[in-house]
C-alpha atoms as one frame of an Amber mdcrd trajectory, in Angstrom:
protein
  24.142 -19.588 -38.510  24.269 -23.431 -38.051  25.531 -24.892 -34.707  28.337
 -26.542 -34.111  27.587 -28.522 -30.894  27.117 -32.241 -31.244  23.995 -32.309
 -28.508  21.031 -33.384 -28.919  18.547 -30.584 -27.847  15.846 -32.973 -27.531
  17.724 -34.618 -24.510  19.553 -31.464 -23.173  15.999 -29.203 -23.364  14.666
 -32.004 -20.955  17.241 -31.451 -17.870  16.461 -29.128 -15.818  17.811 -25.255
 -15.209  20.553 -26.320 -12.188  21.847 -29.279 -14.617  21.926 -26.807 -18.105
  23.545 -24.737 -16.351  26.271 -26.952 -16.056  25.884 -29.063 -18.778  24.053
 -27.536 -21.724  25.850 -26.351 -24.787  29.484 -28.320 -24.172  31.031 -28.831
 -27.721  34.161 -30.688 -26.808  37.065 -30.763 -28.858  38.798 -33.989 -30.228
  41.161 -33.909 -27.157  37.767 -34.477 -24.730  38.411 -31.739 -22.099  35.622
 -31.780 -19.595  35.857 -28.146 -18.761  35.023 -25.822 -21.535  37.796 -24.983
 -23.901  38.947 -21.039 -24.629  39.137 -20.197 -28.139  41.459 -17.170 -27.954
  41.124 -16.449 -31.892  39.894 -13.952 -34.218  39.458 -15.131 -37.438  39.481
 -18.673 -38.847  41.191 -20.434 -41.967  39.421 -22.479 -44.734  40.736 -25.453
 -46.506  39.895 -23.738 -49.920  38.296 -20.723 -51.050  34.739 -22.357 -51.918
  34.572 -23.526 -48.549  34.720 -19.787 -46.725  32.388 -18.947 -49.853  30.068
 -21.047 -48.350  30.318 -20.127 -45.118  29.736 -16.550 -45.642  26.596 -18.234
 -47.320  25.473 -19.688 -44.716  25.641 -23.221 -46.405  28.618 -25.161 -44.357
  28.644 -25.499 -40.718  31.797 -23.764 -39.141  32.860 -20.095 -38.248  34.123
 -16.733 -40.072  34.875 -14.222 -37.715  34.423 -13.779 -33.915  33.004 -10.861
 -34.369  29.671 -12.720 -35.624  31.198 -16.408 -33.774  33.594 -17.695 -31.437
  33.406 -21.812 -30.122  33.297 -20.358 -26.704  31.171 -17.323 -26.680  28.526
 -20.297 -28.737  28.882 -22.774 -26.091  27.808 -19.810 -23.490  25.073 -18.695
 -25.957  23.493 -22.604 -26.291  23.869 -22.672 -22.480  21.687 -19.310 -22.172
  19.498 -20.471 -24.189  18.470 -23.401 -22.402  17.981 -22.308 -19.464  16.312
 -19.574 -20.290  13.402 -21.710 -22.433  14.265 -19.554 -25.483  15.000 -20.886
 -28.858  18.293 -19.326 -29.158  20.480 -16.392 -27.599  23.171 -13.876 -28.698
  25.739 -12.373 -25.963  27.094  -9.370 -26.056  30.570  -6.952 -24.619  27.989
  -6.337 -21.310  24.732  -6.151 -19.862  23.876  -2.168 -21.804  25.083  -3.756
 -24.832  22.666  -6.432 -24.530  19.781  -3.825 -23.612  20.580  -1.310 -26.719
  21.140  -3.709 -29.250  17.737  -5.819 -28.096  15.932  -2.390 -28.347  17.328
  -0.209 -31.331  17.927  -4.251 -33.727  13.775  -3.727 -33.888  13.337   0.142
 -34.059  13.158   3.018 -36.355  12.585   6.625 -36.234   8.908   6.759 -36.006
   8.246   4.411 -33.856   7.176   4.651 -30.384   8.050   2.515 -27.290   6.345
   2.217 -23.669   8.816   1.367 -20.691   8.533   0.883 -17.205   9.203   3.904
 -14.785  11.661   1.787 -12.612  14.526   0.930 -14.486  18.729   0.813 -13.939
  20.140   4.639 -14.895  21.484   3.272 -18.008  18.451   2.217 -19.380  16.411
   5.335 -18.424  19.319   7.000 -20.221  18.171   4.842 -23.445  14.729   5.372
 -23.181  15.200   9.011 -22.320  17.778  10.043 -24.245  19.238   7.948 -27.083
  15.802   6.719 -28.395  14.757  10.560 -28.963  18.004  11.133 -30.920  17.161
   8.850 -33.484  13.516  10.184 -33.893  11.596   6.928 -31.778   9.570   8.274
 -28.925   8.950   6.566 -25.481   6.391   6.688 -22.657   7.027   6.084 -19.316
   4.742   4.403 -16.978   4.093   2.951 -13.672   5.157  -0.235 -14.260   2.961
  -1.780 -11.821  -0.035  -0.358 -13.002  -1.124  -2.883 -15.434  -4.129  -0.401
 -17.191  -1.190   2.231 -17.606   0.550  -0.100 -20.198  -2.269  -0.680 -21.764
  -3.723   3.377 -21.977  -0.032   4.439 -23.109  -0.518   2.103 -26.541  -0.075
   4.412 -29.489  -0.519   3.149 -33.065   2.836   3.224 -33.499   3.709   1.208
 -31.097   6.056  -1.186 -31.575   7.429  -2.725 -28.102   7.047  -2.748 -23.949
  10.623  -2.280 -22.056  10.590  -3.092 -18.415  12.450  -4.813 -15.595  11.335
  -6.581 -13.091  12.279  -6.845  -9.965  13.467  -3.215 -11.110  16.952  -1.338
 -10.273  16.821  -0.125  -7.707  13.512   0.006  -6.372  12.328  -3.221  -6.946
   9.041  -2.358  -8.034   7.238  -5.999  -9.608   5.514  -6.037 -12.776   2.793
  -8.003 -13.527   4.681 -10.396 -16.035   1.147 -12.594 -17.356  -0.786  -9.622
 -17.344   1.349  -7.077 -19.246   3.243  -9.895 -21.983  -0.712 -10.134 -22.676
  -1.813  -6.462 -23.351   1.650  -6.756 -25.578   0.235  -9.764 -27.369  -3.025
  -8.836 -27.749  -1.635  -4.836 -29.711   0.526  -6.871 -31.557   3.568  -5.581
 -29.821   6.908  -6.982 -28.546   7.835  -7.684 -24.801  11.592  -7.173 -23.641
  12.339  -7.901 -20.274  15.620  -7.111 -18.247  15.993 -10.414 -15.966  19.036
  -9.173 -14.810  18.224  -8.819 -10.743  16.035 -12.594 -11.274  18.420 -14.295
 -13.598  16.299 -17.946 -15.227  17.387 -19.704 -11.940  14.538 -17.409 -10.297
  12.184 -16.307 -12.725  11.779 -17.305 -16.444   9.904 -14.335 -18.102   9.362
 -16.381 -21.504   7.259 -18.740 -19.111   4.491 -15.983 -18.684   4.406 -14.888
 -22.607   7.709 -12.107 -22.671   9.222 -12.408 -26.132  12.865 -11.174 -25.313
  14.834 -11.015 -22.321  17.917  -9.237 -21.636  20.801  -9.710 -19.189  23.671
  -8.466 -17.609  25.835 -11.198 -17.180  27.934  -9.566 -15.581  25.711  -9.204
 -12.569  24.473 -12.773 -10.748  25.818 -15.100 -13.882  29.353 -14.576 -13.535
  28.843 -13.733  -9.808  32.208 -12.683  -8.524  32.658  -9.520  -9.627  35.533
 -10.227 -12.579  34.074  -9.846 -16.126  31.410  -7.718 -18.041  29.039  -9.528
 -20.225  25.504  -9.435 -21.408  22.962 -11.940 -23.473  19.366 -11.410 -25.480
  17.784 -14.481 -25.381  15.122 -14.668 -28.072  13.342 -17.009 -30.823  15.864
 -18.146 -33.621  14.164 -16.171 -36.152  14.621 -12.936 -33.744  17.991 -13.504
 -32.755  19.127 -14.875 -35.942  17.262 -12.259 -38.591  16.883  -9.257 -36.412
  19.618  -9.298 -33.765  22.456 -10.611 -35.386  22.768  -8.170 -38.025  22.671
  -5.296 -35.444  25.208  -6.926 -33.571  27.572  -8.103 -36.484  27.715  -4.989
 -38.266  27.940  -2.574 -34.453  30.383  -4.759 -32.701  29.101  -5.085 -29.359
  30.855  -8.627 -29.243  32.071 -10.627 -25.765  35.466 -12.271 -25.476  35.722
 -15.573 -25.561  37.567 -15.415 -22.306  34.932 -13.573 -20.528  32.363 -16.413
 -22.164  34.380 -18.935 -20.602  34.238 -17.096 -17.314  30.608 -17.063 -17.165
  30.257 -20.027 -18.362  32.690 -21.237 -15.251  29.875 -18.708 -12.923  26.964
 -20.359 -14.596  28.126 -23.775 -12.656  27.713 -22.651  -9.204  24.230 -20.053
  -9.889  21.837 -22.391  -8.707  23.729 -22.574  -5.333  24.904 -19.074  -5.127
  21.659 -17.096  -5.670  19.449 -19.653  -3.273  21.574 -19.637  -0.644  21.783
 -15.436  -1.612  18.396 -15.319  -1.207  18.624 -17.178   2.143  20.899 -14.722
   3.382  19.146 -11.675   1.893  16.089 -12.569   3.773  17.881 -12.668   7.118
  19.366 -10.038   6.867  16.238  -7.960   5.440  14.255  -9.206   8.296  16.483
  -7.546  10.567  17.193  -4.314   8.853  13.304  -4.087   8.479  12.971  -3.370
  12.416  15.779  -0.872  12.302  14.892   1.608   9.059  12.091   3.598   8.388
  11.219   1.756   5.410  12.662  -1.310   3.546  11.825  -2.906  -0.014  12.766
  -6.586  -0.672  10.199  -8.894  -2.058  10.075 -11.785  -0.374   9.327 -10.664
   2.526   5.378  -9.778   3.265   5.553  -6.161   4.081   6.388  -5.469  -0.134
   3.533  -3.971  -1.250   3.705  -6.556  -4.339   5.156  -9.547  -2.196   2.250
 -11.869  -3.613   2.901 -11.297  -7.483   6.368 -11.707  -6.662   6.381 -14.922
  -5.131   4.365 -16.174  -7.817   6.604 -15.148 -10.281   9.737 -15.798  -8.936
  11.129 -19.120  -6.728  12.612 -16.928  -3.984  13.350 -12.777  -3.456  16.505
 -12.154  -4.654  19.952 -11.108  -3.359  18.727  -7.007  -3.743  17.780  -5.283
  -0.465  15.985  -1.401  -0.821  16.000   0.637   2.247  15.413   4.170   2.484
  16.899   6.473   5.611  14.881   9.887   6.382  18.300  11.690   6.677  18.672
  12.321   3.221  22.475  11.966   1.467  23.968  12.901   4.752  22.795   9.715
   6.444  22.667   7.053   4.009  26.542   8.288   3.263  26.879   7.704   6.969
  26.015   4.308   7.118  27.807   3.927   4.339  30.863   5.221   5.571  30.240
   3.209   9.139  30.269  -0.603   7.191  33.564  -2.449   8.192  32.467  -5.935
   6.267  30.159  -4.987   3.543  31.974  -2.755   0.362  30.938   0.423  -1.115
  30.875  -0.845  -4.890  27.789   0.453  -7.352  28.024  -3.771  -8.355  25.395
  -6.113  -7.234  25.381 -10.133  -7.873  28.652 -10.571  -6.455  29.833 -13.378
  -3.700  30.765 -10.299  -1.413  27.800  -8.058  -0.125  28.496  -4.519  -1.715
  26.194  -1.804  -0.979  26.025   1.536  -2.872  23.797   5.257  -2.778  22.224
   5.324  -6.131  21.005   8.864  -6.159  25.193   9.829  -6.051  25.884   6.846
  -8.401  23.981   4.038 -10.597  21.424   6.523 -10.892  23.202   9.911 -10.749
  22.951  10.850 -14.593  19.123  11.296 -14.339  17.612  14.544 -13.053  16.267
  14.543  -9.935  12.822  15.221 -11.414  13.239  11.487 -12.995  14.960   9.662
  -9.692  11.703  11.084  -7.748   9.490   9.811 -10.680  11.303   6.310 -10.217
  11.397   6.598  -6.014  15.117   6.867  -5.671  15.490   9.372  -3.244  18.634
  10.938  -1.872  18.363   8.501   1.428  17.805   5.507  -0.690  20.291   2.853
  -0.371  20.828  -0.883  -2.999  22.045  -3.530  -1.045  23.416  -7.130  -2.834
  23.798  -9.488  -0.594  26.595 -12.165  -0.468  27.782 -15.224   0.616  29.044
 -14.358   3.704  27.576 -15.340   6.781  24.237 -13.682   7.189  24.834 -13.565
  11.073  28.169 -11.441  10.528  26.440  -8.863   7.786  23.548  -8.138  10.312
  26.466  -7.639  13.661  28.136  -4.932  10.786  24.690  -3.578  10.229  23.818
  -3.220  13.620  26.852  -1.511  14.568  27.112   0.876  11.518  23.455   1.570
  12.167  24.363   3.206  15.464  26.912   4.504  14.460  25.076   6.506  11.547
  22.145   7.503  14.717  19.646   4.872  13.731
């Protein structure tokens, strides 16, 4: 799979995340456009037969089939890449297609695989659910206790799963620490980035050996496409991944690429000045709820690892109400500014109950393992004006007897 972007990765690998995010992976056409051109195409011609021979070979530069490459969807994959430190990535149709194919590309029935506790429903549903179907067993473990990874090691073993911060309960994993008890078995690390994005936290920095997004989430940031991305070493993404993903289908649109590629320009400022805003307004719920989660602020129980791993906390708020469903659909109910949407990453602050939603295919046996309880609340805060989210908090609050 040879590139067909005339940078120099030398010089591009040198700027730094705010700048690639912008800049890194532009292949301009002969016409010079400076904003990235949509390739709204399927398939692609050849001057003669020997030349899509060799293509399907692997021996000429150029593309076959946007199912396996698109101009766009490349120039959002080189971008990735870069900013992520990783040798190479491969997006995907959204951020679950990124998260199955980055698991089952390296599995088999046999094998077994030990994930974090705290994880988005969708994922516990894979580790739960779909990896038992095709004979590969997981473990579940604290994710924070760093000698639980290491006791649930099995010889057949084959990867660690985790997320961190982790949906919805922002629980912190020790990132050094667990990549090394990976290393040292001989096992793979993949890492959902998703709530962090590389703007925050760069999980390859501390030894993780995949990392999986939702794009969709933070990257695009205004709530309009789905997309997802496996960033990964060139041997992994081209050897291992890419024939998952070429012969399953779970392929983005060059249209969406373009739009997250037109998200990836304004990250930097969106999720710092998200984070701003998320601390304001989590220092102000913190005095009015029984008990609030959001890492940057000292009273997380992980708040140092946190901060050393990642630049700033976030744009996800936790809080948990003791009224139960009842309550936290109460306060829900009560919000005139913020939106009820099961979304998070977005410019507008959206706020959702994920007992009743994200998480509401698990048994409640497994949301009380995670810690989402049925007065748990997510919030993802936006750009608006921090002042005006805490007035609708404060009055929704009351309103909901709190």
């Amino acid at each position: 799979m040879k590139r067909l972007t005339g940078q120099d990765r030398s010089v591009t690998r040198k700027w730094r995340p705010a700048t690639q995010a912008i800049r890194g992976g532009v292949a301009r056409s002969h016409f010079g456009e400076t904003s990235e051109a949509i390739f709204l195409t399927s398939g692609y011609a050849y001057d003669c037969a020997a030349d899509a021979a060799a293509r399907f070979a692997g021996e000429q530069v150029g593309m076959t089939y946007s199912r396996l490459q698109n101009p766009t969807v490349e120039m959002l994959e080189q971008r990735l890449a870069l900013m992520e430190g990783s040798e190479a990535a491969r997006c995907t149709a959204s951020g679950m297609a990124a998260m199955t194919a980055a698991l089952l590309c390296q599995l088999k029935a046999g094998d077994h695989v030990v994930a974090g506790r705290a994880l988005f429903g969708s994922c516990r549903w894979l580790t739960d659910t779909l990896l038992p179907k095709f004979g590969i067993e997981t473990s579940i473990v604290d994710g924070r206790d760093n000698d639980a990874w290491k006791a649930a090691i099995r010889p057949n073993t084959k990867l660690f799963f985790f997320e961190t911060p982790a949906n919805p309960t922002l629980d912190i994993v020790d990132l050094a620490a667990v990549c090394a008890i990976a290393k040292d078995a001989g096992l793979k690390t993949v890492v959902d980035n998703a709530f962090a994005t590389p703007l925050l936290q760069r999980p390859m920095d501390y030894g993780a050996d995949i990392v999986a997004y939702s794009a969709t989430k933070m990257m695009d940031g205004q709530g309009r496409v789905l997309a997802g991305a496996v960033c990964g070493t060139e041997d992994f993404i081209i050897n291992t991944l890419l024939p998952f993903t070429r012969n399953t289908g779970p392929t983005l649109s060059a249209f969406n690429a373009w739009v997250v590629m037109k998200g990836l320009e304004t990250l930097d400022l969106r999720i710092r000045r998200q984070s701003e805003h998320a601390l304001k307004v989590a220092e102000f719920l913190e005095s009015r709820v029984p008990r609030l989660l959001y890492p940057a602020l000292r009273s997380h129980p992980q708040h140092e690892l946190a901060m050393r791993q990642m630049s700033a906390g976030g744009t996800i708020i936790s809080l948990y109400l003791d009224g139960g469903r009842p309550q936290a659909h109460a306060l829900l109910d009560a919000l005139e500014l913020v939106d009820i949407s099961n979304n998070i990453g977005d410019s507008r602050s959206l706020m959702t109950h994920p007992a009743s939603t994200t998480h509401s295919g698990l048994s409640p046996e497994v949301r009380a393992e995670m810690g989402v309880d049925e007065g748990m609340l997510r919030l993802s805060v936006g750009l608006e004006d921090p002042h005006d989210l805490i007035e609708d908090f404060d009055r929704a609050l009351r309103k909901a007897g709190l």
